[in-house]
KELUMKOL-990779 format. One record per residue (C-alpha): x, y, z. Coordinates in pm, whole numbers, padded with zeros to 5 digits, always signed. Last residue first. Example, Ala and Ser with C-alpha at 12.3 -4.5 7.8 and 13.67 -1.06 7.14 Angstrom:
// KELUMKOL-990779
+01367-00106+00714;+01230-00450+00780;
This chain:
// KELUMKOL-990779
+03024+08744+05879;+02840+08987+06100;+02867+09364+06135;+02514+09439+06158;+02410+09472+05778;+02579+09164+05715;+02968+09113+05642;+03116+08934+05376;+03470+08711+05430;+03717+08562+05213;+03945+08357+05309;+04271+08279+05125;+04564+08060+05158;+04882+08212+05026;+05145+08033+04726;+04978+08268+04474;+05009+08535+04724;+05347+08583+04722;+05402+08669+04318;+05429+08489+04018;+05122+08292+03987;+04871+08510+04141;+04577+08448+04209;+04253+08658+04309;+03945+08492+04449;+03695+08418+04165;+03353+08498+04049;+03167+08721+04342;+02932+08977+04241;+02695+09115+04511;+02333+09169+04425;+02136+09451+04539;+02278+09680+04222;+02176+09360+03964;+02307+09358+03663;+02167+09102+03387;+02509+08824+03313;+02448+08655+02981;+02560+08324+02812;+02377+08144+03106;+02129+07990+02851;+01810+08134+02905;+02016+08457+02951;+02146+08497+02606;+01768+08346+02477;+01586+08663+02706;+01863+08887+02519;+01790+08801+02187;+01429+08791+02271;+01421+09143+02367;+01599+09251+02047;+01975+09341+02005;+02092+09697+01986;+02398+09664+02237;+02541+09306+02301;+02723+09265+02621;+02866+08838+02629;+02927+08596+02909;+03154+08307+02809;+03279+08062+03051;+02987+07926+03238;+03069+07543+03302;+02732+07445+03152;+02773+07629+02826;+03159+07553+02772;+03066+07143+02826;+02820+07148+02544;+03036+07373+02350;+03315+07106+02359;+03336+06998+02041;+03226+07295+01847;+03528+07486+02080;+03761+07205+02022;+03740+07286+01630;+03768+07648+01639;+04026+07648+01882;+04219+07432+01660;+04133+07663+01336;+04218+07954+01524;+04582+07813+01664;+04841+08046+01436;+04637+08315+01517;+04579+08276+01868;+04935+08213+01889;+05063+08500+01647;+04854+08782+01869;+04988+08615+02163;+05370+08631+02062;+05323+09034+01946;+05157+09096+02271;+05399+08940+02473;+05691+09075+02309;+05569+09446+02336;+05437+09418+02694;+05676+09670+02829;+05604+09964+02576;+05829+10160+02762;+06228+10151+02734;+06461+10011+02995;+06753+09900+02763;+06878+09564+02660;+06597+09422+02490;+06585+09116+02671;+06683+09253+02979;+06407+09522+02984;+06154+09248+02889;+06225+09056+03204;+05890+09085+03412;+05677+09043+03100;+05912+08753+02948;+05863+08558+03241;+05475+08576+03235;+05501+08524+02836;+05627+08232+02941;+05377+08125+03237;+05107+08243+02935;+05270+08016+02673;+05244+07677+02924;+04920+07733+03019;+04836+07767+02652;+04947+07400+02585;+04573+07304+02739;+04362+07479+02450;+04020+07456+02497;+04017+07399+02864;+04355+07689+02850;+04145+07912+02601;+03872+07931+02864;+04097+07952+03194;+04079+08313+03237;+03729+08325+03184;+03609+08490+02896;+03400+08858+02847;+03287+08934+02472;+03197+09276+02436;+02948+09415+02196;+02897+09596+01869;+03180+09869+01919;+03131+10190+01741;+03466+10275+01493;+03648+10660+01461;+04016+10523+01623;+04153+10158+01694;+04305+10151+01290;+04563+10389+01398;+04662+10139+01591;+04821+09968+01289;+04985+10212+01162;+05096+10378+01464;+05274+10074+01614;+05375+10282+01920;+05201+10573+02002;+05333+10932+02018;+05160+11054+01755;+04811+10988+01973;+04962+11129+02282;+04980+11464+02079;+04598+11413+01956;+04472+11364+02317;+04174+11123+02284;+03823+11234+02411;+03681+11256+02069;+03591+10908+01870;+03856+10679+02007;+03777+10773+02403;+03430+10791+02369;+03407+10474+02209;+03568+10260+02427;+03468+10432+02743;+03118+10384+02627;+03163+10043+02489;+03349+09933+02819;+03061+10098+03026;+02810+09897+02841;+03006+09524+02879;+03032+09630+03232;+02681+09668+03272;+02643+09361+03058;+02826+09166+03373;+03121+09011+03334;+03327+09125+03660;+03181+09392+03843;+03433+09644+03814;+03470+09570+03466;+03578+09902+03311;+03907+09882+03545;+04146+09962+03254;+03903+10183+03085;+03816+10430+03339;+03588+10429+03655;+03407+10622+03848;+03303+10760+04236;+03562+10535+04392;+03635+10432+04725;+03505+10049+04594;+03353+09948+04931;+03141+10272+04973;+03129+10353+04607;+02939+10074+04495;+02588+10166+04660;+02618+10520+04414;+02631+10338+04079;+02960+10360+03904;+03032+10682+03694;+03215+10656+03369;+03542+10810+03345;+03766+10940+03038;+04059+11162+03250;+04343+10947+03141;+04233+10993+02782;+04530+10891+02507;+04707+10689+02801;+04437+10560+02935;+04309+10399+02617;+04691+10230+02593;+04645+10087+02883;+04456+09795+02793;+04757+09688+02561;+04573+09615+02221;+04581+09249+02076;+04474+09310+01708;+04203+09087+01548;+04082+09155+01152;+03870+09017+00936;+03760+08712+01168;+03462+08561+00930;+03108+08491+00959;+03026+08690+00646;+03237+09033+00835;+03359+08995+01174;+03581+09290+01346;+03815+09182+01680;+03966+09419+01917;+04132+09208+02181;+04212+09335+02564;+04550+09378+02740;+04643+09380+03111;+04265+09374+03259;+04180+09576+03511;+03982+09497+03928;+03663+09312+03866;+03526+08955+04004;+03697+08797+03663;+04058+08913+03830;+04311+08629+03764;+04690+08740+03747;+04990+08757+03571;+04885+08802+03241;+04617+09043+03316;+04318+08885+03184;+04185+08927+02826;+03884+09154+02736;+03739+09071+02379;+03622+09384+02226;+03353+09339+01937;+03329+09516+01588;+03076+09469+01348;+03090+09479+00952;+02820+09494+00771;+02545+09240+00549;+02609+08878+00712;+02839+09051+00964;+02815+08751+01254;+02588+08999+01446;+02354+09026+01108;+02359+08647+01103;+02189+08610+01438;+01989+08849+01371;+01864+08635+01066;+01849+08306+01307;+01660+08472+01603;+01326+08277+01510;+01564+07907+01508;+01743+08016+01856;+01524+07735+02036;+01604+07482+01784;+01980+07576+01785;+01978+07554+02155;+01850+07210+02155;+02008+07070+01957;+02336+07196+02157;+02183+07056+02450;+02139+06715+02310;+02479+06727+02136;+02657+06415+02352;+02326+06251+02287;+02371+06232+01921;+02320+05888+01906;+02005+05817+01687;+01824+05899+02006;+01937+06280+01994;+01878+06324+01628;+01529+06186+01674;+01488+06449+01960;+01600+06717+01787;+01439+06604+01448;+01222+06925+01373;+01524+07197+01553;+01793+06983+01362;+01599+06942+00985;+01532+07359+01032;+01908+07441+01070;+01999+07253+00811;+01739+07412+00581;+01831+07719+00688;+02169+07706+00653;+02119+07577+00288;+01935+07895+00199;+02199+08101+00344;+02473+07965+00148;+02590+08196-00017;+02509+08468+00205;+02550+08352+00556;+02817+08202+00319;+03019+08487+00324;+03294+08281+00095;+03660+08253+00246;+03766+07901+00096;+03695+07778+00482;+03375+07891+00443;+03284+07681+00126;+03444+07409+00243;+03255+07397+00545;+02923+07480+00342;+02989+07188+00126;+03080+06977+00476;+02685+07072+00618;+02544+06970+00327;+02742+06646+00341;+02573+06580+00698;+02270+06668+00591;+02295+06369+00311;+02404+06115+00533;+02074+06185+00815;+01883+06159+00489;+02073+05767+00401;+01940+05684+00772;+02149+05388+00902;+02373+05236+00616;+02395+05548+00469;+02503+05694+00805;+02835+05550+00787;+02920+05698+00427;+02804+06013+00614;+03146+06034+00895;+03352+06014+00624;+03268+06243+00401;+03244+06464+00756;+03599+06402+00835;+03782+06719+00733;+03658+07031+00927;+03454+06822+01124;+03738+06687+01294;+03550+06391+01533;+03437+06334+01867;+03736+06309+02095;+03478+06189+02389;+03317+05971+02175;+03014+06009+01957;+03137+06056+01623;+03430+05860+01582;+03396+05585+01821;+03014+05530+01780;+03064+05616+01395;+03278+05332+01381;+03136+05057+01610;+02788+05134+01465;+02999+05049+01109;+03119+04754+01225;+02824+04617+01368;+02675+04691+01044;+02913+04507+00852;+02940+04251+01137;+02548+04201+01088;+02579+04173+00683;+02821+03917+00715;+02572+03693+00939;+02287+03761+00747;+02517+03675+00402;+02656+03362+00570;+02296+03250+00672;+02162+03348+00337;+02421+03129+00156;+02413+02854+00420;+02057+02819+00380;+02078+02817-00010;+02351+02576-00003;+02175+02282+00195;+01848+02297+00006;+02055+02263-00314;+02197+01951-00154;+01882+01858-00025;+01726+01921-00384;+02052+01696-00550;+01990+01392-00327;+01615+01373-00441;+01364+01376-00183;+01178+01042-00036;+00817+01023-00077;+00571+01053+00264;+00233+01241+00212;+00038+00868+00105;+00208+00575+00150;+00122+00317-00086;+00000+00000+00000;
């Protein structure tokens, strides 16, 4: 009797059989090390600590994505033709401003996509560009999409920290035109007081008890520290002294003439105040420079041989070449780290002219300091690293309203 259902198969169809299961199970299995390969990639290139040089890597970077989300891939090549594009020297808040808005649209819609896909060491970042989205033109005005602006960039004294007030040994005057640094020069902060020694602006009324002053000049414009007060008496003093209140003699009788000569007749935009130890968390061979340029300071006189003013001649010379020299680096380390630059508080920035909601979105995210005359500003306690104190304990004490700490 024949069995019904049951009839033995052919040699050559279990064979076949055979091949066709190990073919798709050796084609699953190399397709999941090709992708695990590729997560392993971008994961260490992209979302690691070092992150990655987005200056040249971005090609890169994309031919990963295809494999995940081929549209992710093809924002991130937009955003390398506009690199190259600025790097070349184009205004692209011109050239390109159609494609920064796009770009900038696709991360404030797929934040939090963006952020589960693995960009969770940019979360904050996302969302800061999403919130700035409605500010985006003025943005691009205060980058110098259409004119240039001018901003002063007050650097420490070299041999000492003073972000709660006190002066500041030399200060940066920096004009941006289409998103670019068109010119920097590292100005001695006494040079303003030397063309106007009498140029004051007065402090509020409160501060003059523990201050024993009534006003204050350029080289202790930041009596309260970083403040956009501060920022507003520096643009005053600033451009008071450069318009009218400079001494024409004095002015012959400055060094590097032609180039200085470029200070005088311009309005300042807004100053940008940064902690002392900014460029050294961006930049950790800095330390090293500024306890040079420390020795240099105190033994310029034996260098050149004669005791001559113009003391910090070296030092400003060497630093304007460093920062130069270094841009692109601190360019790349600061879009690396800007998650860890908002939340440590480095950067507090004066802007004159700006809307309300430029100012509320400064503030939202600690990038702005609002005066307050009942508050008391406290950043740092002085130190010194080449004198006494640096290797002195401190204590600091406030007392109340009756005398008590």
């Amino acid at each position: 009797m024949k069995k019904i259902g049951i009839e033995p198969l052919k040699k050559e169809s279990i064979s076949f059989g055979k091949f066709v299961l190990h073919t798709v199970f050796l084609s699953l299995l190399v397709l999941s090390f090709t992708v695990f390969s590729l997560y392993s990639k971008i994961t260490e290139r992209f979302f690691s600590n070092h992150k990655i040089d987005i200056f040249t890597e971005l090609p890169q970077v994309a031919s990963y994505f295809w494999v995940v989300d081929p549209e992710v891939a093809r924002q991130i090549l937009q955003l390398d033709l506009i690199i190259k594009d600025y790097l070349s020297g184009a205004n692209v808040l011109k050239t390109r401003e159609e494609e920064l808005t796009a770009l900038w649209s696709y991360a404030k819609e797929n934040k939090d996509y963006l952020t589960k896909l693995g960009f969770g060491n940019y979360k904050r970042i996302l969302k800061m560009l999403s919130d700035a989205r409605p500010l985006r033109e003025e943005i691009f005005q205060l980058l110098g999409k259409d004119q240039r602006f001018n901003y002063l960039v007050p650097l420490q004294n070299s041999n000492e920290s003073r972000p709660n007030g006190g002066f500041f040994g030399s200060f940066a005057f920096i004009s941006l035109s289409g998103g670019h640094i068109v010119d920097m020069q590292i100005i001695d902060s006494y040079l303003p007081d030397m063309l106007a020694p009498n140029t004051r602006v007065p402090l509020p009324e409160r501060t003059q008890g523990f201050l024993t002053e009534k006003a204050a000049g350029f080289i202790g414009g930041n009596k309260f520290g970083f403040t956009d007060k501060d920022g507003r008496n520096l643009k005053q003093l600033y451009e008071k002294i450069f318009h009218t209140a400079f001494d024409p003699e004095k002015r012959e009788k400055m060094f590097n003439q032609e180039q200085w000569n470029q200070l005088f007749q311009k309005n300042i935009k807004g100053i940008i105040f940064l902690d002392s130890e900014l460029i050294t968390y961006l930049l950790p061979a800095f330390r090293s420079k500024t306890r040079e340029w420390q020795f240099v300071n105190a033994n310029v006189d034996l260098i050149r041989g004669e005791n001559r003013s113009n003391k910090k001649e070296f030092y400003i010379k060497d630093l304007q070449r460093y920062l130069k020299d270094n841009a692109l680096t601190l360019a790349k380390s600061t879009i690396n780290n800007i998650q860890e630059l908002l939340h440590k508080g480095f950067i507090n920035i004066y802007l004159s002219n700006v809307s309300d909601e430029m100012r509320t979105f400064l503030k939202d995210y600690d990038l702005t300091n609002v005066y307050n005359p009942d508050f008391f500003y406290f950043f740092h306690i002085n130190s010194s690293f080449n004198k006494s104190d640096g290797f002195v304990k401190k204590q600091v004490e406030v007392l109340g309203p009756q005398g008590n700490v």
